[in-house]
Z-matrix of the N, CA and C atoms (Angstrom, degrees):
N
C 1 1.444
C 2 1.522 1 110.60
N 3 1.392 2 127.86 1 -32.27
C 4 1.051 3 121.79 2 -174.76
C 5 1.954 4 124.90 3 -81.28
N 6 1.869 5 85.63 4 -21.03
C 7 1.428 6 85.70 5 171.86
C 8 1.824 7 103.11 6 -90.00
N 9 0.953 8 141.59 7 31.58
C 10 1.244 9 156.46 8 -140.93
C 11 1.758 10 96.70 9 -140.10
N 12 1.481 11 121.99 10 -31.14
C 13 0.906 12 110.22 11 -157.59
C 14 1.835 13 105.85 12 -131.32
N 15 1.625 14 100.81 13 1.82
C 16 1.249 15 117.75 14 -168.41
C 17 1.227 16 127.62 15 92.08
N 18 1.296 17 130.18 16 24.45
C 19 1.407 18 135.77 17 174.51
C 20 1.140 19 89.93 18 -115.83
N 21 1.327 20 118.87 19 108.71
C 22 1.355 21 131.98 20 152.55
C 23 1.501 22 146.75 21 -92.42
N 24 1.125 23 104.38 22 -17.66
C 25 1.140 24 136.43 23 138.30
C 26 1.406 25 126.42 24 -53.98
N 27 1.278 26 144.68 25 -50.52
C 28 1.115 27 129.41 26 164.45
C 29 1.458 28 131.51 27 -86.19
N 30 1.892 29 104.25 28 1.36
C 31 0.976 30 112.99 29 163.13
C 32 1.479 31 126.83 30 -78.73
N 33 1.263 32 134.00 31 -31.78
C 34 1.451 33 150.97 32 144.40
C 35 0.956 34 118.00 33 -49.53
N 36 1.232 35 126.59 34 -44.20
C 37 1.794 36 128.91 35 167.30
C 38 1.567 37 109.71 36 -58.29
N 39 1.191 38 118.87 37 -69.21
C 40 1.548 39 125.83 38 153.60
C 41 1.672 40 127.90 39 -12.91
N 42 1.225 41 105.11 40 -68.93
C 43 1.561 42 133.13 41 179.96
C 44 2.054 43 88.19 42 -64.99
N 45 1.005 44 126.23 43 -74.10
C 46 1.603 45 129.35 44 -175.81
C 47 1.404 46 104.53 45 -42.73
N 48 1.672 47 135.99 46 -36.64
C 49 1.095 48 142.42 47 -128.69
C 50 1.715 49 88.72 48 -121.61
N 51 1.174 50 127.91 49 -37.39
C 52 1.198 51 145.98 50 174.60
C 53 1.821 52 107.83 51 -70.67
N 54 1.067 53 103.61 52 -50.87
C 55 1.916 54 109.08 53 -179.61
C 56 1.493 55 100.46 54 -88.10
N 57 1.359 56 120.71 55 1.42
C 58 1.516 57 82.25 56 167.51
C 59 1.570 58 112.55 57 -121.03
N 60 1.825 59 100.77 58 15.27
C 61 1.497 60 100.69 59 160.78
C 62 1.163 61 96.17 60 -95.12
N 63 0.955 62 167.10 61 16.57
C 64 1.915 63 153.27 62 -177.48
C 65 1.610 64 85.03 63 -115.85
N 66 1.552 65 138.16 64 -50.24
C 67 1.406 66 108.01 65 173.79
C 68 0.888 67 125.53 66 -57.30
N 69 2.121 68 132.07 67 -52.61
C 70 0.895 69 127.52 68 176.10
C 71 1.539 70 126.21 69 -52.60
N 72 1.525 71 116.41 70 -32.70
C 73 2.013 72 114.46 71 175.11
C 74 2.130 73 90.73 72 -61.65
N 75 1.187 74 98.00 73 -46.13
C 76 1.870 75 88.41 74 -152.13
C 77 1.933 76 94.27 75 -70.20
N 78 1.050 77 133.90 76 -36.78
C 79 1.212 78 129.38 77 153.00
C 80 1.466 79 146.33 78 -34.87
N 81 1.630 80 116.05 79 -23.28
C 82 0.856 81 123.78 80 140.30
C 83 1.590 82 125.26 81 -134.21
N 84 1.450 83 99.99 82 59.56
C 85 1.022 84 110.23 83 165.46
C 86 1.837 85 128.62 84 34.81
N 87 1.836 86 90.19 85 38.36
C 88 1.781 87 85.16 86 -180.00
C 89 1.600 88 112.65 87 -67.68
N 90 1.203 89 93.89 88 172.98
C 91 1.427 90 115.43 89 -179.48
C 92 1.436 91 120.74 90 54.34
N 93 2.067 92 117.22 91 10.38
C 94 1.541 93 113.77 92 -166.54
C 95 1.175 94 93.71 93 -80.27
N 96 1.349 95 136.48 94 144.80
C 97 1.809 96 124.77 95 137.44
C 98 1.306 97 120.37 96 -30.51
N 99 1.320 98 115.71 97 142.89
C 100 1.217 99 126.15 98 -161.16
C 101 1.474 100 90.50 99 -108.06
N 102 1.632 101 121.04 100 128.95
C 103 1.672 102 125.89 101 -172.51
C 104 1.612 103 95.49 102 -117.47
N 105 1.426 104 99.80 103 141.80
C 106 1.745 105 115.57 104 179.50
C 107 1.201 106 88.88 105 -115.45
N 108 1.276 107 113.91 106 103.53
C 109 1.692 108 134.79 107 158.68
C 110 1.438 109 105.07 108 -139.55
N 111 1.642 110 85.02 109 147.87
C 112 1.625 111 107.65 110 -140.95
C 113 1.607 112 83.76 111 -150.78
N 114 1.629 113 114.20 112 162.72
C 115 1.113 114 130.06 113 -175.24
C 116 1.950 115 111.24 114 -116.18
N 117 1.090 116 117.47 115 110.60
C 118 1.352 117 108.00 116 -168.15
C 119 1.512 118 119.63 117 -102.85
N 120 1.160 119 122.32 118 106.25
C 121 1.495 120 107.60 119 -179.05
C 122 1.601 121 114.35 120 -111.94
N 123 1.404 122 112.05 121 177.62
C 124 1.601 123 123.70 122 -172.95
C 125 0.846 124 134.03 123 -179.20
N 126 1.213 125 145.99 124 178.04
C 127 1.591 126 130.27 125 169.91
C 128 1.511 127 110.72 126 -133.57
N 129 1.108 128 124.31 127 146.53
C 130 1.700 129 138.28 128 -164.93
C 131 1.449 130 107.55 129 -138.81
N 132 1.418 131 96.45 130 147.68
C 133 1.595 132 115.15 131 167.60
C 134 1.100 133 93.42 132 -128.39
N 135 1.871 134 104.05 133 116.49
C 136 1.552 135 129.17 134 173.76
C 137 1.699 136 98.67 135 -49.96
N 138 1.257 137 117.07 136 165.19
C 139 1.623 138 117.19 137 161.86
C 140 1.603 139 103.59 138 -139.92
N 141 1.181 140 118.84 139 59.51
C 142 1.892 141 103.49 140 173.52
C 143 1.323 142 103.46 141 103.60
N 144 1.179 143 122.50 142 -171.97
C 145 1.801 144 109.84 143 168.92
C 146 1.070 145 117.95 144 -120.34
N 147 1.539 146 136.84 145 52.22
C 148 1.244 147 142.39 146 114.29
C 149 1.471 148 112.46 147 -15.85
N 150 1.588 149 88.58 148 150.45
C 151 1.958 150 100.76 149 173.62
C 152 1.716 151 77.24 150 -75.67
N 153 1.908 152 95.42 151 144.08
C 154 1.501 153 109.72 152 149.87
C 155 1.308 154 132.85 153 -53.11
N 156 1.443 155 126.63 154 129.53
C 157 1.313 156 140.29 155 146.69
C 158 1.647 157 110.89 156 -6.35
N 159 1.560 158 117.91 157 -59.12
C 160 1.248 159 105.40 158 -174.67
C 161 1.751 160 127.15 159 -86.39
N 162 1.184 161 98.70 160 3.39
C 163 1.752 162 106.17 161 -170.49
C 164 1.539 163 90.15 162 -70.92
N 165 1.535 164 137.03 163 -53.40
C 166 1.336 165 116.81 164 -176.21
C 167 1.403 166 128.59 165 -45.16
N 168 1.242 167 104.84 166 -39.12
C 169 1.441 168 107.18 167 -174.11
C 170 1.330 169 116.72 168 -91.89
N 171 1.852 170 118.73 169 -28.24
C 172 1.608 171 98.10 170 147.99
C 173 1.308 172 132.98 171 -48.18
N 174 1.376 173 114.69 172 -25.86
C 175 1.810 174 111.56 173 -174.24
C 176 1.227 175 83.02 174 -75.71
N 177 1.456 176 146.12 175 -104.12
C 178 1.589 177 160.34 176 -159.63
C 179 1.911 178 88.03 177 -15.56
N 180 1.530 179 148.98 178 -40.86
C 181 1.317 180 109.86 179 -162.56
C 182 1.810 181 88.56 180 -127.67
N 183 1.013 182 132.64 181 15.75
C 184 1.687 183 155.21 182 -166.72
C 185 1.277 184 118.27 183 -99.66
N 186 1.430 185 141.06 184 102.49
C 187 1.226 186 106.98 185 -177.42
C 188 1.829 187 103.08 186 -99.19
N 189 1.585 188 106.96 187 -16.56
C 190 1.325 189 123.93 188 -156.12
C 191 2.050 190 100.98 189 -133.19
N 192 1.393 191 135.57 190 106.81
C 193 1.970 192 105.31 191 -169.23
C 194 2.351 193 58.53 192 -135.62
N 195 1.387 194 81.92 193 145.17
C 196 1.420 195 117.63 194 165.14
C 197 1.512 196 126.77 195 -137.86
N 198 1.378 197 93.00 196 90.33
C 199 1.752 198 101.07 197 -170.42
C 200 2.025 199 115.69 198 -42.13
N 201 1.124 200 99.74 199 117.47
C 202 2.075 201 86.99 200 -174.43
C 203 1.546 202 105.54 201 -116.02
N 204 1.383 203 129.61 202 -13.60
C 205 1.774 204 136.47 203 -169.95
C 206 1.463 205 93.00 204 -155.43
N 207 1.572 206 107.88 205 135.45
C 208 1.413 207 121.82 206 147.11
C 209 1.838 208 99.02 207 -140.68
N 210 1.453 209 109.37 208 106.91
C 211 1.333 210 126.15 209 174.20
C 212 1.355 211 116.22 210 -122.59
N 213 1.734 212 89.66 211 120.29
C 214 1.908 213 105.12 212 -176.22
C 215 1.773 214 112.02 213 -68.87
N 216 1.342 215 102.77 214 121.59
C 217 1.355 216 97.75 215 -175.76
C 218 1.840 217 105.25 216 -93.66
N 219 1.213 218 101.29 217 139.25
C 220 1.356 219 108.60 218 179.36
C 221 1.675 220 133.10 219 72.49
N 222 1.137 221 118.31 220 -144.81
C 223 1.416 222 124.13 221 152.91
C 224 1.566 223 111.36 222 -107.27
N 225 1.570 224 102.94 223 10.54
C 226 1.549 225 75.11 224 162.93
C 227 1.480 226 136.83 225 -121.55
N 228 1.181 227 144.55 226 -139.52
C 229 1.807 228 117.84 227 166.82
C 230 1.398 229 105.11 228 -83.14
N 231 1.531 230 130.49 229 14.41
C 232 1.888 231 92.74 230 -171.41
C 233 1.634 232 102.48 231 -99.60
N 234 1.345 233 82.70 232 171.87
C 235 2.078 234 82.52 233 -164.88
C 236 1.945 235 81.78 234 -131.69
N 237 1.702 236 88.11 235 159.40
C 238 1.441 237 111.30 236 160.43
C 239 1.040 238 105.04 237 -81.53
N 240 1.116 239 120.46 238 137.30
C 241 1.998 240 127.34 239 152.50
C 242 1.472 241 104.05 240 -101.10
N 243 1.392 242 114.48 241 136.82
C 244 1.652 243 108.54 242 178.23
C 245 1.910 244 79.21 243 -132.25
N 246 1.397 245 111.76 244 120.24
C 247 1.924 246 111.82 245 152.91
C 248 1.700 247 108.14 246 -133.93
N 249 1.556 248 115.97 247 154.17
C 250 1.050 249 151.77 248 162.56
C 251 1.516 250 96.49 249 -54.99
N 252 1.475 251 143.25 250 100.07
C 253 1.211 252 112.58 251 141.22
C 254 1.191 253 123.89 252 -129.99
N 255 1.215 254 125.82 253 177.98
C 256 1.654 255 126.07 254 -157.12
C 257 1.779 256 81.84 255 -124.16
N 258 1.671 257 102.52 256 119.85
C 259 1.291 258 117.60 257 163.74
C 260 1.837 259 115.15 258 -78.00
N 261 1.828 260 87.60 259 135.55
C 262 1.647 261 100.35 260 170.87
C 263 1.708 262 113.70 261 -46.36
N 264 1.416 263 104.73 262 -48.97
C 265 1.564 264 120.87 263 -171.09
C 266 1.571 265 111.78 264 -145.24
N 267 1.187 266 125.47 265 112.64
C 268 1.294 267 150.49 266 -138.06
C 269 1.686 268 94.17 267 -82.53
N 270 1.523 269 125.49 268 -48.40
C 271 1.655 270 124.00 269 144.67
C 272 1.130 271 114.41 270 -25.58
N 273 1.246 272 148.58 271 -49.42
C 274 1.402 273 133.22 272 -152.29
C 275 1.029 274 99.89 273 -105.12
N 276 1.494 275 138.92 274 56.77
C 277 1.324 276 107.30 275 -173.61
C 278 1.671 277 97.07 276 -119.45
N 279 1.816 278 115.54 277 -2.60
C 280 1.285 279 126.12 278 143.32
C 281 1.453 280 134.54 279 -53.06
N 282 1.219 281 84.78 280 -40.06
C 283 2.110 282 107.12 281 173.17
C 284 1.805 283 90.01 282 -48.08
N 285 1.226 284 100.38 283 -77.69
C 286 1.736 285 128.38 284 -165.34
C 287 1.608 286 90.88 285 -26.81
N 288 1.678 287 104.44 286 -68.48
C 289 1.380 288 96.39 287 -150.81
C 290 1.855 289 109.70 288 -66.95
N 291 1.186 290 95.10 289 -30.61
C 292 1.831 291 94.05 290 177.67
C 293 1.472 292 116.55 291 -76.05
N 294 1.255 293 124.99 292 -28.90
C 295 1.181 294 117.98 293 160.90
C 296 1.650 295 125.88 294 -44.97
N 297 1.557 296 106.27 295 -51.01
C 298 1.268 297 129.32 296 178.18
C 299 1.651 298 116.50 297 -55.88
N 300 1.773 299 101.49 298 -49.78
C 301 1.370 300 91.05 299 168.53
C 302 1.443 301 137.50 300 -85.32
N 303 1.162 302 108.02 301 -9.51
C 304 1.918 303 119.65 302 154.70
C 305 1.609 304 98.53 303 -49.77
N 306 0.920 305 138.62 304 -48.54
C 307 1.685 306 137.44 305 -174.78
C 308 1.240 307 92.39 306 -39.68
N 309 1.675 308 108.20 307 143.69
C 310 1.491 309 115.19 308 174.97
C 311 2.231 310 96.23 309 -98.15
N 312 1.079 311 95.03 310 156.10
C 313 1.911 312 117.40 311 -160.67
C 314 1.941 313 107.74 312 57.98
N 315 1.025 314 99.72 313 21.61
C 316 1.564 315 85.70 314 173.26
C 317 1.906 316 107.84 315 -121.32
N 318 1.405 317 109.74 316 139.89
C 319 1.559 318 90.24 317 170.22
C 320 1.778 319 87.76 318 -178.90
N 321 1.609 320 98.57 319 168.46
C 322 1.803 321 101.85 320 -177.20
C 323 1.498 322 80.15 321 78.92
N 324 0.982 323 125.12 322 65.55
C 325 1.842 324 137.27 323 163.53
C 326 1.429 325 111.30 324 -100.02
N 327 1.879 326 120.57 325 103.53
C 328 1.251 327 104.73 326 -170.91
C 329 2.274 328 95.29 327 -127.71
N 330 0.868 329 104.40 328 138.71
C 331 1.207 330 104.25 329 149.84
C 332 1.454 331 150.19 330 -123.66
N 333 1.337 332 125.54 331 130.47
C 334 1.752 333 112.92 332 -144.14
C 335 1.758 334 87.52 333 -127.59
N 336 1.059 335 101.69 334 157.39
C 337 1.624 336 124.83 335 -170.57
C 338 1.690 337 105.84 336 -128.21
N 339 1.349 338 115.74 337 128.93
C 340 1.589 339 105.45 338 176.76
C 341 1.481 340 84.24 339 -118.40
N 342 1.150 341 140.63 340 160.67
C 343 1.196 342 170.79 341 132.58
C 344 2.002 343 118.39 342 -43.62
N 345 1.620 344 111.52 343 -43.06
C 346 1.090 345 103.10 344 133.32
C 347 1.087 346 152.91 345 -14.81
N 348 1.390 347 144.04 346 171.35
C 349 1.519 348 136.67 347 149.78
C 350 1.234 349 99.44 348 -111.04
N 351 1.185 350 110.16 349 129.15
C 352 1.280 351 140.01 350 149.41
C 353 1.725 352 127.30 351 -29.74
């Protein structure tokens, strides 16, 4: 409106003053939700083909698990599991791992956090 009316000048000032709050909010990302995703790895001994021991207790502290590595270690059956998951509550993610390693064939339970996005 103002370049509309011959102020041109405060229309450019305006327009400059306007784009460099929408870079600065989208730059640091105000107002995004903040996501706790974390990388979970471990090692397992399959038992038969039963659902795994650990799928319950990923759902209970998991809101989001995206399987990314399953690598057979050795000659024998246990495999790495490596998943992406996004914790319900960013506290428990001690719960998670001790729960997990009480599981019998599971152990070498690590969980890592990048600061990144994922």
């Amino acid at each position: 409106m103002a370049a509309g009316v011959g102020f041109y000048a405060i229309a450019i000032t305006g327009t400059l003053f306007i784009g460099l709050i929408v870079y600065l909010l989208a730059k640091s990302n105000f107002m995004v939700p903040r996501r706790y995703e974390y990388l979970l790895q471990f090692n397992y001994q399959p038992e038969g083909n039963r659902e795994p021991p650990y799928q319950t207790i990923l759902d209970k502290y998991c809101a989001k698990i995206t399987p990314i590595n399953v690598r057979t270690l050795g000659d024998t059956e246990r495999v790495e599991l490596s998943f992406y998951v996004r914790m319900r509550d960013k506290e428990k993610g001690g719960e998670m791992i001790g729960e997990l390693s009480r599981v019998p064939g599971i152990d070498l339970v690590n969980l890592f956090y990048d600061e990144e996005q994922i």
